[in-house]
C-alpha positions as CSV (number, residue, x, y, z in Angstrom):
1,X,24.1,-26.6,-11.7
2,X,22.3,-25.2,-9.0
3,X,25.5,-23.0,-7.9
4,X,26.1,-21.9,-11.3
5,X,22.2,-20.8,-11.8
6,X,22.5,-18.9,-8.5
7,X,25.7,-17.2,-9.6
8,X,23.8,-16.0,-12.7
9,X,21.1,-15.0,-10.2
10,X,23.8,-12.7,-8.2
11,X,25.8,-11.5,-11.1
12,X,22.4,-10.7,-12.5
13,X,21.5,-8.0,-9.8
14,X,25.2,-6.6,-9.0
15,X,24.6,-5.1,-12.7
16,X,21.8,-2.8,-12.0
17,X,23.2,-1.7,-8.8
18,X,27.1,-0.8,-10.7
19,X,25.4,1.2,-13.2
20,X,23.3,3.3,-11.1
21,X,26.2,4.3,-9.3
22,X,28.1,5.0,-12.8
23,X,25.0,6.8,-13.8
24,X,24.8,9.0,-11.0
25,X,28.6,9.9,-11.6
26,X,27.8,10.8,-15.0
27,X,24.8,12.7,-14.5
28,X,26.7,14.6,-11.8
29,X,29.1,16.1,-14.6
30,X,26.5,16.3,-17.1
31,X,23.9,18.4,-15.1
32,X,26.2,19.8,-13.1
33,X,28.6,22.6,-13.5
34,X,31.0,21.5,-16.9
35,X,32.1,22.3,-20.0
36,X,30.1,21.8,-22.8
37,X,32.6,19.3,-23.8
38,X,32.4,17.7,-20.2
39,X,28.6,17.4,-20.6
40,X,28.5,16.1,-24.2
41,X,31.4,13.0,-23.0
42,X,29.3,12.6,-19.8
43,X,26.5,12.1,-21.6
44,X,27.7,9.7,-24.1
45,X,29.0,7.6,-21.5
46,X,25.9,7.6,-19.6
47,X,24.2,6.5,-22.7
48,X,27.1,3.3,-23.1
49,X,27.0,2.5,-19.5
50,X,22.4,1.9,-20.1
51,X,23.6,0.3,-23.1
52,X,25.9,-2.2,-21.7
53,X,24.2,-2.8,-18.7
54,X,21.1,-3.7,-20.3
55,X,22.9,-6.4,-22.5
56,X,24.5,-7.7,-19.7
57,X,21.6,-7.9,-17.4
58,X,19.5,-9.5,-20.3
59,X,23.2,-12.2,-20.8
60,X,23.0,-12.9,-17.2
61,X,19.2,-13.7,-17.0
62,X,19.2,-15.9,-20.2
63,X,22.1,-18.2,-18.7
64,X,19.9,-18.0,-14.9
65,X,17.1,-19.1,-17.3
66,X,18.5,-22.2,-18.9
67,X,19.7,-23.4,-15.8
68,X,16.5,-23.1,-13.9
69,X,14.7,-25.1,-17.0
70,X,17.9,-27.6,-17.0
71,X,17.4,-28.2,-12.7
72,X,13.2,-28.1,-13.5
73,X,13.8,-30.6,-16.0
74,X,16.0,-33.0,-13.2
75,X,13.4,-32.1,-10.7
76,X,10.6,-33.4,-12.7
77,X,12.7,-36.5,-13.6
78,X,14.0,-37.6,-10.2
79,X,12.0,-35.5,-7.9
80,X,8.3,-35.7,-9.4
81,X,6.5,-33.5,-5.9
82,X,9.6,-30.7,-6.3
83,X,8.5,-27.0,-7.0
84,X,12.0,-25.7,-6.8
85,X,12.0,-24.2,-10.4
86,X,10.5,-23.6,-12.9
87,X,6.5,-22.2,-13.7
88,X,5.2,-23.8,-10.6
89,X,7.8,-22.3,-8.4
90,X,6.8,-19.5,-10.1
91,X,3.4,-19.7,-9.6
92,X,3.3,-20.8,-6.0
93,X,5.9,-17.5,-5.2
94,X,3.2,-15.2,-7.2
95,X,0.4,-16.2,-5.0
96,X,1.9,-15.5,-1.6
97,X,1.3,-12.7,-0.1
98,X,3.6,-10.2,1.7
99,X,1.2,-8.0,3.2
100,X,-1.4,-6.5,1.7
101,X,-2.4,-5.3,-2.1
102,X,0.0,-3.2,-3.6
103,X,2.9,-4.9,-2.3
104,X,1.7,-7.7,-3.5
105,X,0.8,-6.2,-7.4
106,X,4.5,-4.9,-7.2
107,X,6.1,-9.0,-6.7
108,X,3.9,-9.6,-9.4
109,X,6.1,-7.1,-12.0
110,X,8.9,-8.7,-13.6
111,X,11.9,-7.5,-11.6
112,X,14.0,-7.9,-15.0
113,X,11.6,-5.9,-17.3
114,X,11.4,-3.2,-14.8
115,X,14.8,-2.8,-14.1
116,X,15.8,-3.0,-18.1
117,X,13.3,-0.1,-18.7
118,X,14.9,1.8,-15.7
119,X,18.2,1.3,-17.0
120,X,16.8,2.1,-20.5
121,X,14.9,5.1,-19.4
122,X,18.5,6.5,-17.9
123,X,20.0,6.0,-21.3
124,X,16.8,8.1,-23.2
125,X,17.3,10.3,-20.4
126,X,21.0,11.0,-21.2
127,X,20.7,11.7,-24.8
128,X,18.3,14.3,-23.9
129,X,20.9,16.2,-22.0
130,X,23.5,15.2,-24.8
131,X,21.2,16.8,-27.1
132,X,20.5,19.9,-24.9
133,X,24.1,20.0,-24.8
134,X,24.8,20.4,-28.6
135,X,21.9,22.1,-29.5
136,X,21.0,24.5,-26.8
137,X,23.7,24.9,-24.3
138,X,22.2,28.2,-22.8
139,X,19.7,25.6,-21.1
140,X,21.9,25.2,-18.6
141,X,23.7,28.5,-18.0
């Protein structure tokens, strides 16, 4: 179980890291020099790739998440001291300190609600240029 909820934990962050690199593809046709056309497919695609990869990053972290409450449950049971998983894992991780204030207020930030806004926020960002692109294509001449 422990395996399984640490390949959730990995498949979990390869997502981001795939789709920044398809977003910056994308964004490369979009803003660059294309066809209207080019810019319009680009676009939608960017806009399916945010899509996509926030569903799968939220899929992966519901999975991680029922396995670390399945292991906190066996902790608990067999291993009553443990704080391997679970909210006093949690807990104990959010008050150590890496050095100093604000790097400290940033572990405090979900890393999954921030990245699922990023991604989101790449999405909002391409329908902007989609709808530059069908609206007022002179933006870019």
């Amino acid at each position: 179980m422990a395996a399984r909820r640490t390949q959730f934990d990995n498949l979990l962050w390869q997502v981001p890291v795939l789709s920044l690199t398809a977003q910056a593809f994308l964004f490369s046709i979009a803003l660059g020099d294309s066809s209207r056309l080019s810019r319009i497919i680009a676009s939608l695609l960017s806009m399916a790739t945010s899509f996509l990869s926030v569903q799968l990053i939220a899929k992966h972290r519901k999975g991680e998440i029922a396995d670390a409450e399945w292991l906190k449950s066996y902790e608990e049971s067999y291993f009553p001291n443990a704080q391997v998983h679970g909210a006093a894992f949690q807990q104990l991780r959010d008050e150590s300190s890496i050095g100093g204030p604000f790097l400290n207020l940033l572990t405090r930030l979900s890393s999954f609600k921030v990245w699922t806004v990023g991604l989101t926020l790449f999405g909002l960002v391409a329908l902007f240029v989609l709808s530059v692109a069908v609206f007022s294509p002179k933006w870019f001449a």
